[in-house]
C-alpha positions as CSV (number, residue, x, y, z in Angstrom):
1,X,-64.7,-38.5,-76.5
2,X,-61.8,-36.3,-75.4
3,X,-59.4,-37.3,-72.1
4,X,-61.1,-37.1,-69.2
5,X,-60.5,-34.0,-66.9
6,X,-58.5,-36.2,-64.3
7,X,-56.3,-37.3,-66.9
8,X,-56.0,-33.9,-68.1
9,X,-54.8,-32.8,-64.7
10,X,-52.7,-35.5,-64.4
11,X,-51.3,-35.0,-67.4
12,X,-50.5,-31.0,-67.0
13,X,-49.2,-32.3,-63.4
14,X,-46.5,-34.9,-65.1
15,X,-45.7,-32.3,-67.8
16,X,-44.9,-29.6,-65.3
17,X,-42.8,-32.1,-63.0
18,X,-41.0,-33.3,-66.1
19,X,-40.7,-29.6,-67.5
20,X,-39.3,-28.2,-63.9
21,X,-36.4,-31.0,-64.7
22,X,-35.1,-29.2,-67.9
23,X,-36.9,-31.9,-70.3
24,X,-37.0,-30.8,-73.4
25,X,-40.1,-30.3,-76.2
26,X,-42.9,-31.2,-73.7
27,X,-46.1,-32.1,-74.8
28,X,-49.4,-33.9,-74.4
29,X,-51.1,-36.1,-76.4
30,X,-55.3,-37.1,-76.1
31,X,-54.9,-40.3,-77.7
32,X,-58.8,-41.7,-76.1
33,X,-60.2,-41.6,-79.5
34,X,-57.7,-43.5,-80.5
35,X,-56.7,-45.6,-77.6
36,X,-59.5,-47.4,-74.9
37,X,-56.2,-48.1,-72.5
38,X,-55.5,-44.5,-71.7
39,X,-56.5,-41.0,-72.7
40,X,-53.2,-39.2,-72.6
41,X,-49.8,-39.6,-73.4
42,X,-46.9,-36.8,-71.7
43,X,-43.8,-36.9,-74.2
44,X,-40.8,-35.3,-72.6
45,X,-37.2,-35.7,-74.2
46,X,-33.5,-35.0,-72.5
47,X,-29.8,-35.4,-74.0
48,X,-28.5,-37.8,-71.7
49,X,-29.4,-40.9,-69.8
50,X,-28.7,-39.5,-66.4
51,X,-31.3,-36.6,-67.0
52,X,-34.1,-39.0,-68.3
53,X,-33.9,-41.0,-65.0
54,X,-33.6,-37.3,-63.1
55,X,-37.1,-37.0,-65.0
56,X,-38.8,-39.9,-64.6
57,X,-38.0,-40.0,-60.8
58,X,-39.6,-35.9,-60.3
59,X,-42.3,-37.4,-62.6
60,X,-42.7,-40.0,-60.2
61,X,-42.5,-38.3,-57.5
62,X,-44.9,-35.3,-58.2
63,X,-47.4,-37.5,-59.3
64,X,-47.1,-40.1,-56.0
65,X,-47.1,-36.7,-53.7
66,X,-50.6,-36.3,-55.6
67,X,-52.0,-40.1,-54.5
68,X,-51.2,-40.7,-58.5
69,X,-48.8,-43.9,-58.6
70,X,-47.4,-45.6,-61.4
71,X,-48.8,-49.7,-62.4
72,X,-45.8,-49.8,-64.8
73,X,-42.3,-48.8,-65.6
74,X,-40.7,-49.9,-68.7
75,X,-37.1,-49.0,-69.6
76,X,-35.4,-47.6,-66.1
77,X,-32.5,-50.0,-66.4
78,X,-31.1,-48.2,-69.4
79,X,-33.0,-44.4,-69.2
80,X,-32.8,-44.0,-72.9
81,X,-36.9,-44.4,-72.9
82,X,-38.6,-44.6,-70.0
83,X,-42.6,-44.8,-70.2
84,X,-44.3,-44.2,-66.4
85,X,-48.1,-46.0,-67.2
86,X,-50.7,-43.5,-64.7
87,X,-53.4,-45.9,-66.4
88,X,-55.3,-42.6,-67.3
89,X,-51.8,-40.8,-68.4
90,X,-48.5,-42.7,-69.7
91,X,-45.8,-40.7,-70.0
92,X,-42.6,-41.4,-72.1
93,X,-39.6,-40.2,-71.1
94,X,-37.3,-40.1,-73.8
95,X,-33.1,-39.8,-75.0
96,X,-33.4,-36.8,-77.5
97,X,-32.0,-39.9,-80.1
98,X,-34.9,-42.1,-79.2
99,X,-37.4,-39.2,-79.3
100,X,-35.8,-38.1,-83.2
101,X,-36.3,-41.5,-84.6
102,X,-39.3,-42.9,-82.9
103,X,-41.4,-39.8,-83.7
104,X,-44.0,-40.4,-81.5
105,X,-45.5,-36.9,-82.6
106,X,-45.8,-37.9,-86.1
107,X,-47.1,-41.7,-85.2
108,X,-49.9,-39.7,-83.3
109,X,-50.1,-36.2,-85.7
110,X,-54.3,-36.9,-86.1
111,X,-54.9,-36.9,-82.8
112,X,-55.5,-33.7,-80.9
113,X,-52.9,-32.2,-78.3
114,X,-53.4,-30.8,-74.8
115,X,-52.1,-27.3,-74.4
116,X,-49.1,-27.2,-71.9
117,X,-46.9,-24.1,-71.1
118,X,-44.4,-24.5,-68.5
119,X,-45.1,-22.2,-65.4
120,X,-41.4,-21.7,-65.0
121,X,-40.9,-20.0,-67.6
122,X,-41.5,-16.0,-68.2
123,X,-45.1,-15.8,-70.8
124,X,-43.4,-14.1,-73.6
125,X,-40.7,-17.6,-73.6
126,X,-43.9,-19.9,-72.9
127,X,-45.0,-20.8,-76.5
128,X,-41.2,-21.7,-77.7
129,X,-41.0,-23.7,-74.4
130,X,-37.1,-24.6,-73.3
131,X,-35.9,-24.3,-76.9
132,X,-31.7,-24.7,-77.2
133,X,-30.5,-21.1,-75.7
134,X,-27.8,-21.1,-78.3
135,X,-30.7,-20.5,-80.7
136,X,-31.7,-17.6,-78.6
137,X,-28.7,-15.6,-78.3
138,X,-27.8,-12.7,-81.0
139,X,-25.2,-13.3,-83.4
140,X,-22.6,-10.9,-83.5
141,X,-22.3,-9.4,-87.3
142,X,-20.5,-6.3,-88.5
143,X,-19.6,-4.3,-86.8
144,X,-20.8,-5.7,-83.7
145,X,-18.2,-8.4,-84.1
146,X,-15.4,-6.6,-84.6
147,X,-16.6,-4.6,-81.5
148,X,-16.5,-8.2,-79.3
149,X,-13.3,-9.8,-81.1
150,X,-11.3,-6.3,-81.4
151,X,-11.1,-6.7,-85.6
152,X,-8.6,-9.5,-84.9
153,X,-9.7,-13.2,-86.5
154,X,-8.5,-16.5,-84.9
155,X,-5.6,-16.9,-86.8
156,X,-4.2,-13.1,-85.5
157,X,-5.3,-11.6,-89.1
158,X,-7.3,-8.3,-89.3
159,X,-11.2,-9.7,-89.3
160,X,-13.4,-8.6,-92.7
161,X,-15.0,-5.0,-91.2
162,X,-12.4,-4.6,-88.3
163,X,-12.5,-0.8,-88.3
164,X,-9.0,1.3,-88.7
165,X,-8.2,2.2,-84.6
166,X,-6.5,5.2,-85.9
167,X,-9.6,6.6,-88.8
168,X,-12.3,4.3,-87.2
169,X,-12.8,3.7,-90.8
170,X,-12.8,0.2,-92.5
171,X,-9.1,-0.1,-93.4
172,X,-8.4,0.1,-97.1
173,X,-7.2,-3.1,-98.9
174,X,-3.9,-3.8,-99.7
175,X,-3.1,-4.4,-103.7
176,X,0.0,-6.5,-102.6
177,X,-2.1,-9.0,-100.8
C-alpha cells in the first residue's frame, strides 16, 4: 500500500512551501508500509534556528490556506527540529546539525521516496535541488587566476603562473631564490 494521493498532494504542497523558504535537501518519504499513523513524512533542513521557524510558519501557512491544519507541533520553542503532524503528512523541519546526526534518510533508506523538484527552480538546477552555490561556481585555475588576482598572491609575491606583463610569458625562475 503506497501514500494515499491526498497525502501525496499534501506532501508535494508542504515540500514546495518549505522549498520557496530556501530549506535545504527537501524530500519526501512514503513511510505507510511502514507506519499505520501516517503515509508520508516531508524532511526539510536550514542552517539556523530563525530560518527553520521561517519554514515551519510558510509550511504552516500554505498548508492552512489549503483547509490542511496541523493536530501537533513539537519543537517550536527552540526551532532546531520542528515536526508539523498533517495526520496524513508530518513534516520535520530540521537544524542542518539535527538533520546530519539524526539521519532520518538513512533510519528510513527501505522505504520508497516521493519525487519532489522545486518549481522555483530552472529544470536543468531541479535534480541537484538548492545545493550550496559555492559548490556551483568555477574555480579559478591557471591562467584564469592570475587573470582575476593580476599574478599577485596575498602576501604581494608573484602568484605560481602569473604571466610576464612585459613577454606575456610565464616569468622565468630566479636561481637566487
Amino acid at each position: 500500500m503506497t501514500a494515499s494521493t491526498e497525502a501525496r498532494e499534501t506532501a508535494l504542497l508542504a515540500a514546495q512551501a518549505a522549498a520557496d523558504k530556501l530549506a535545504t535537501d527537501v524530500s519526501i518519504v512514503d513511510v505507510s508500509e511502514r507506519l499505520a499513523i501516517t503515509d508520508a513524512f516531508v524532511l526539510a533542513s536550514a542552517p539556523s534556528e530563525r530560518q527553520v521557524q521561517s519554514i515551519v510558519d510558510e509550511v504552516e501557512d500554505r498548508l492552512r490556506a489549503a483547509g490542511i491544519k496541523a493536530v501537533r507541533r513539537e519543537g517550536v520553542a527552540e526551532s532546531r527540529w520542528v515536526l508539523l503532524d498533517f495526520v496524513d503528512v508530518v513534516v520535520h523541519v530540521q537544524h542542518a546539525e539535527e538533520r546530519a546526526y539524526y539521519s532520518l534518510e538513512r533510519l528510513w533508506k527501505d522505504c520508497p521516496t516521493i519525487p519532489f523538484t522545486d518549481s522555483a527552480l530552472p529544470p536543468a538546477a531541479a535534480p541537484a535541488q538548492r545545493a550550496d552555490a559555492s559548490a556551483e561556481a568555477p574555480v579559478a585555475t591557471g591562467q584564469d587566476a592570475d587573470a582575476v588576482s593580476g599574478g599577485v598572491s596575498g602576501d604581494g609575491d608573484e602568484a605560481p603562473g602569473a604571466l610576464d606583463p612585459a613577454t606575456s610569458q610565464p616569468p622565468q625562475a630566479d636561481p637566487s631564490r
